[in-house]
Structures are given as structure tokens and as C-alpha cells.
C-alpha positions as CSV (number, residue, x, y, z in Angstrom):
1,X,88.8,49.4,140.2
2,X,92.1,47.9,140.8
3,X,93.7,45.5,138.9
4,X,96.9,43.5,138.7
5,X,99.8,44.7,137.3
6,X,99.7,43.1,133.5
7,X,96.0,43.0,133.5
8,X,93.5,44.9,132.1
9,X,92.0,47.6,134.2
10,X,87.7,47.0,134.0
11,X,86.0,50.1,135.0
12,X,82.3,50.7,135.4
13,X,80.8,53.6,133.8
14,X,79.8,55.3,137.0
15,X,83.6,54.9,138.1
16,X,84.7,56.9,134.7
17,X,82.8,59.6,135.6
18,X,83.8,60.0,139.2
19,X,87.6,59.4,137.8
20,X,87.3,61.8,135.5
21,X,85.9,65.0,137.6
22,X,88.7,64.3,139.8
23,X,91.2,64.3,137.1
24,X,89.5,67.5,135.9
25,X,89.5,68.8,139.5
26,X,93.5,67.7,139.9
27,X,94.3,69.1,136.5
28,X,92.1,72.4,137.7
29,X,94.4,72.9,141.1
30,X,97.4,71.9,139.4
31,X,97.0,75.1,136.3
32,X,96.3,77.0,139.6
33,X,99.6,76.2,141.1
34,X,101.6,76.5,138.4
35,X,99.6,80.0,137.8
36,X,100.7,81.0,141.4
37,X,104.1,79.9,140.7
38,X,104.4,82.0,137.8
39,X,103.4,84.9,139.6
40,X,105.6,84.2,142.4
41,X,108.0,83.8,139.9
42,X,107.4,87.1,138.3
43,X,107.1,89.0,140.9
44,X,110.5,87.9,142.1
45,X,112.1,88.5,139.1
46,X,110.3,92.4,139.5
47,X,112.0,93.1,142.9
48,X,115.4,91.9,142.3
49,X,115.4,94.0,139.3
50,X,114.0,97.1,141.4
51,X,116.8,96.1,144.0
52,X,119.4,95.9,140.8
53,X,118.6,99.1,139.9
54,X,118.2,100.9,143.0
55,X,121.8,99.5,143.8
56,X,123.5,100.6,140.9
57,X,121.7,104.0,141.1
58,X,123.0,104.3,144.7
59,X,126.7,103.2,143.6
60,X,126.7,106.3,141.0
61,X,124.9,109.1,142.8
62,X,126.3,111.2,145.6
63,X,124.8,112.8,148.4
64,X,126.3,115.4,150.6
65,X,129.8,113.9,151.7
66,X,130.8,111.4,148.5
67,X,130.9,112.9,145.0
68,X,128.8,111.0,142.2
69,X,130.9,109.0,139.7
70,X,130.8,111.9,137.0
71,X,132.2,114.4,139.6
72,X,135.1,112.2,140.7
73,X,136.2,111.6,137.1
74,X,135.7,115.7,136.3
75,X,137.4,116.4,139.3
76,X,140.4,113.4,137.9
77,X,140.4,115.5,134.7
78,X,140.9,119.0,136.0
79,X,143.3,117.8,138.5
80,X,145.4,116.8,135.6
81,X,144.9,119.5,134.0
82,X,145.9,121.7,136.7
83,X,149.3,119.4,137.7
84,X,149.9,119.8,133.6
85,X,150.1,123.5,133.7
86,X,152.5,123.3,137.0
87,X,154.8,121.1,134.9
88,X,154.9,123.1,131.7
89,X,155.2,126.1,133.6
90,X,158.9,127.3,133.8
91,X,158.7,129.2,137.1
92,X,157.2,126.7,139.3
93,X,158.6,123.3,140.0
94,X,155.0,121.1,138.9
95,X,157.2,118.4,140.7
96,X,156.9,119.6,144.3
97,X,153.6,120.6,144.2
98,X,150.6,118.1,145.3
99,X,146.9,118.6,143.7
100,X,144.0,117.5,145.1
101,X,140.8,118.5,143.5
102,X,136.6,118.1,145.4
103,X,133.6,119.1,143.8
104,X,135.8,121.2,141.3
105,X,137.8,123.2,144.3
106,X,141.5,122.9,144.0
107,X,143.7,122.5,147.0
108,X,147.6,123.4,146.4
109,X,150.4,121.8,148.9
110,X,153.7,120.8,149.1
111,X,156.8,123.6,148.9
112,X,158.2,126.2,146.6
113,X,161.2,128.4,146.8
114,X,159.6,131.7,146.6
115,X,156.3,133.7,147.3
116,X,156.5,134.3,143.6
117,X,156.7,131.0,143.1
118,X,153.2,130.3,145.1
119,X,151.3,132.7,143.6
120,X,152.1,131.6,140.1
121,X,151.1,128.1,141.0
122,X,147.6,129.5,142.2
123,X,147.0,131.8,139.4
124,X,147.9,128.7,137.2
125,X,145.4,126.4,138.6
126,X,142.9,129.1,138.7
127,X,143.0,129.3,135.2
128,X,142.2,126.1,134.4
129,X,139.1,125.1,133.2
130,X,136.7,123.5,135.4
131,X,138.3,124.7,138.4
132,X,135.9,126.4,140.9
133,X,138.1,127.9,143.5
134,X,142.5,127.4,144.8
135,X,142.9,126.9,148.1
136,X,146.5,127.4,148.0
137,X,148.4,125.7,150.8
138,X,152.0,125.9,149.3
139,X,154.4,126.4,151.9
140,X,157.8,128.8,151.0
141,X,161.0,127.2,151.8
């Protein structure tokens, strides 16, 4: 069944058949391989897109000591809001007063010139919407 490089290849007919169940059995395994790749393949592609989104569900969510991405931007928005009304407010110097603002609780701290002066800031803050509860800190020069 060899032949020389060149030459033409003279086969028996018992030798076609035997050649041809083993391409048939070759070409068999081979569709199997390439099945089990696929579904190697596939099932790859299936957990790192579970991973992907159990990462990016993780990143956004919070549990019971980090705020979740929508609270830290609500809490961004009323803490603006809150240092807003400070600054537009004639009696109280916005400037001197620091916000900070979790889960929607407001903390007040820096210093003012009165007592008067401290409770406007809280009642300021308090009115604000989105704003939970003041812990007001202010100190009174």
C-alpha cells in the first residue's frame, strides 16, 4: 500500500475497505472532539459570563457597612442640596460648615458664631428633601 513519492498509489479492494472504515472511524472521533470542544467551549463562555455578572452585581449592591451605588449618588445629591441651603441662607456662614451625608442621615460640623446660628443650620438641613435625620455637630465659637 505504499508507494513512491510521484507514483501512483495501487490499492487492492480489500485495502479500500479497511482504509475507508478507518477514515470513517477517524472522521467519527474527530466530530466527537470537536463536539466536546464546543461544549467545553460553551460552557466556558457560560461561567465567565455568570462570573461577569455576579461581579458587577456585587460592585453595585451594598450590604450592611458600604452603601449601593444609587445610595452614594442620593446621598451626593442631598448633601448638595443641604450645603446649597447653608450658602443661600443669610444667617449662617454655608462656608464653615462641613456636610457629610450616609444612608440619607445628615451629619453637621465645623463652627458657627452663635447657638442661633447652629440651630438654623440644623433646621435647614432638616428641611431638605431626602434627608432622613441631622446629627448636628456644629461647635459655637
Amino acid at each position: 500500500m505504499q508507494g513512491k513519492v510521484g507514483t501512483p498509489l495501487i490499492v487492492k479492494k480489500h485495502e479500500v475497505s479497511k482504509i475507508f472504515h478507518m477514515n470513517k472511524r477517524a472522521a467519527q472521533q474527530w466530530q466527537q472532539g470537536k463536539i466536546m470542544k464546543k461544549g467545553i467551549s460553551s460552557l466556558a463562555l457560560i461561567v465567565s459570563l455568570g462570573v461577569g455578572v455576579a461581579v458587577f452585581n456585587s460592585g453595585c449592591s451594598g450590604d450592611r457597612y458600604h452603601r449601593s451605588t444609587g445610595t452614594y449618588i442620593d446621598d451626593k445629591a442631598v448633601g448638595a442640596k443641604v450645603k446649597s441651603a447653608l450658602l443661600a441662607d443669610p444667617d449662617v456662614k454655608g462656608l464653615a460648615v462641613n456636610v457629610e451625608v450616609n444612608n440619607g442621615r445628615v451629619q453637621l460640623s465645623g463652627f458657627v458664631d452663635s447657638l442661633a446660628q447652629k440651630n438654623r443650620a440644623a433646621e435647614l438641613a432638616r428641611n431638605v428633601e431626602g434627608v432622613q435625620y441631622v446629627k448636628n455637630d456644629l461647635t459655637v465659637k
